[in-house]
Backbone bond lengths (Angstrom), bond angles and torsions (degrees), N, CA, C in turn:
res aa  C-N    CA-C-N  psi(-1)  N-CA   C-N-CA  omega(-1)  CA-C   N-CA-C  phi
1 X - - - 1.449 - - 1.532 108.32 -
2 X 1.259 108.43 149.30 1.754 116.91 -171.08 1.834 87.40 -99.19
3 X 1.487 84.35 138.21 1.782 93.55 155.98 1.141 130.12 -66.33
4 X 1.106 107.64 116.71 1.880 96.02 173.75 1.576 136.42 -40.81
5 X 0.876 114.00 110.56 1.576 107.22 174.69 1.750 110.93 -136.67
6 X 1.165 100.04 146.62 1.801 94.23 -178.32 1.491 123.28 -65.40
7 X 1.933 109.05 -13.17 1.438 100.45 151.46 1.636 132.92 -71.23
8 X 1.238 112.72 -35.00 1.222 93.18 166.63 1.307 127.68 -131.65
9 X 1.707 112.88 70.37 1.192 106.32 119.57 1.566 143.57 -59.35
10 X 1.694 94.54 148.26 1.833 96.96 -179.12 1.630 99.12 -84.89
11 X 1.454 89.47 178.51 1.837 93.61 -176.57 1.628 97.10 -84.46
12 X 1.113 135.31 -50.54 1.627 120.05 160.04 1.503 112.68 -28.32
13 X 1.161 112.15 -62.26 2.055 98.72 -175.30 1.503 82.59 -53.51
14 X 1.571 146.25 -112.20 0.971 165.04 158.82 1.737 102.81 73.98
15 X 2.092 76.77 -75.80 1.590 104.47 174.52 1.842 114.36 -68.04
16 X 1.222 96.37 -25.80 1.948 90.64 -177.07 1.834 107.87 -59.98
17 X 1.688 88.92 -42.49 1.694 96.62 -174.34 1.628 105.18 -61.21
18 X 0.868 104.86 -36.13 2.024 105.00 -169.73 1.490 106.28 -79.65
19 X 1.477 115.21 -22.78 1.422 104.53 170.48 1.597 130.67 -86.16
20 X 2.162 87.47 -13.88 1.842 89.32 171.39 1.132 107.78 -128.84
21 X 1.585 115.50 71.10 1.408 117.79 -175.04 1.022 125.92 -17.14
22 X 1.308 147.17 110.25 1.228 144.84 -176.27 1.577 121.79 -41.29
23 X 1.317 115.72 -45.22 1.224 136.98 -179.35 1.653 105.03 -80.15
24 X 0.761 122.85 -1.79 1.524 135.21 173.48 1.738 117.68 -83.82
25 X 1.453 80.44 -72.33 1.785 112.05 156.00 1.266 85.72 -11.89
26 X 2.024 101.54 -104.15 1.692 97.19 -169.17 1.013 143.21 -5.32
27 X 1.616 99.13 -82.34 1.601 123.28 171.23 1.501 105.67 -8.25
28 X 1.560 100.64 -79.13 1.462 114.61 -157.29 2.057 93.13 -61.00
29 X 1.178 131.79 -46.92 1.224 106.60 172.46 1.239 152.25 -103.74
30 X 1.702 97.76 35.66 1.216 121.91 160.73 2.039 97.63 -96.22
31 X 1.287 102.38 -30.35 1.969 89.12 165.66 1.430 114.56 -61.51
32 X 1.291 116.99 -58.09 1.588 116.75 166.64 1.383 127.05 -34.27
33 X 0.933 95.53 -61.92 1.983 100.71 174.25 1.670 104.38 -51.14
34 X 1.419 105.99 -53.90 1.659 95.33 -175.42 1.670 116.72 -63.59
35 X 1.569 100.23 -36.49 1.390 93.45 -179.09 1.925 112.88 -67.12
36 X 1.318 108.22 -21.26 1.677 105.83 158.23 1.546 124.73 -63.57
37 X 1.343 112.03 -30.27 1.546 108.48 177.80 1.563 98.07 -93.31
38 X 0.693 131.14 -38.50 1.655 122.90 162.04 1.701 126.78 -15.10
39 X 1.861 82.23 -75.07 1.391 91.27 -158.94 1.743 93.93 -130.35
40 X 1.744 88.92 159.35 1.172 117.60 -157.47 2.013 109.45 -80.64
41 X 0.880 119.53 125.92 1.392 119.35 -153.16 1.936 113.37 -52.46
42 X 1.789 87.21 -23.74 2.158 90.27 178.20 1.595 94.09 -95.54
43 X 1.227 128.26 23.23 1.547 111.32 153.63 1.847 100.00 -65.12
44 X 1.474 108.78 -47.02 1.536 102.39 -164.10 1.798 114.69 119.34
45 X 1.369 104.46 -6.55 1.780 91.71 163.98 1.036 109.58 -118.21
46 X 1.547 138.44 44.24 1.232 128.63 178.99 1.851 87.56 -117.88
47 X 1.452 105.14 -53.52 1.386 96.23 163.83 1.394 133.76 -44.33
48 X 1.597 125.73 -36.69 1.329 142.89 -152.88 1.867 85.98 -86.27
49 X 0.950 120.56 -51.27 1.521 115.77 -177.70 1.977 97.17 -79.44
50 X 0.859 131.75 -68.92 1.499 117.44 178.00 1.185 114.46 -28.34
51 X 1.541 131.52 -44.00 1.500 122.61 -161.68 1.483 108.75 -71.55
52 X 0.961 114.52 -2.54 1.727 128.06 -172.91 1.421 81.84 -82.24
53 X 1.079 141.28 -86.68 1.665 161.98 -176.77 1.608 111.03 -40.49
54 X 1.408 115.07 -12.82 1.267 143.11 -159.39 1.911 104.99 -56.51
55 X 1.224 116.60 -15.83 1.397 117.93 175.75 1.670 117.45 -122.32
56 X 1.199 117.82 19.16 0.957 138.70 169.89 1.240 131.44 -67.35
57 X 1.466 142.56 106.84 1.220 127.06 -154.27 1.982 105.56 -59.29
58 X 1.036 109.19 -59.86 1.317 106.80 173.51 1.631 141.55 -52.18
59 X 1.406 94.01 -11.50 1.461 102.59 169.83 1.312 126.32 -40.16
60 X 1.614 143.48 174.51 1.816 118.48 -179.94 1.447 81.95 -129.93
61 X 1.752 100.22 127.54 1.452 108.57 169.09 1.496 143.17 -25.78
62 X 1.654 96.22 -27.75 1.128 115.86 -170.39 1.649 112.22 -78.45
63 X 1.181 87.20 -2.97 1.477 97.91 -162.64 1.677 105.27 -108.53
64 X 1.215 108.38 -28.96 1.574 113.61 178.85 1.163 125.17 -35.73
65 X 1.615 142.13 144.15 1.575 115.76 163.91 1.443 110.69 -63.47
């Protein structure tokens, strides 16, 4: 893997960053996190966002579909 540096990025990364705003990014997972301290995992959206993550070594079983 290459180190990041702002010289070399390619114009694909370039465009990846502008299509997932970085600051967006966050946002949405600082909503996630809250909607985890929120709510209780057998309501059903703690799973519904985990199953996305669902092959992930770190994922918590409990959480798997």
């Amino acid at each position: 893997m290459v180190p990041y540096s702002r010289t070399n990025l390619e114009q694909g990364d370039v465009e990846h960053i502008a299509r997932h705003d970085p600051a967006r990014v966050l946002r949405e997972i600082q909503a996630h996190r809250a909607t985890v301290d929120e709510y209780d995992i057998a309501l059903g959206v703690c799973p519904r966002i985990a199953a996305v993550r669902a092959d992930h070594p770190d994922c918590m079983e409990a959480w798997r579909p």
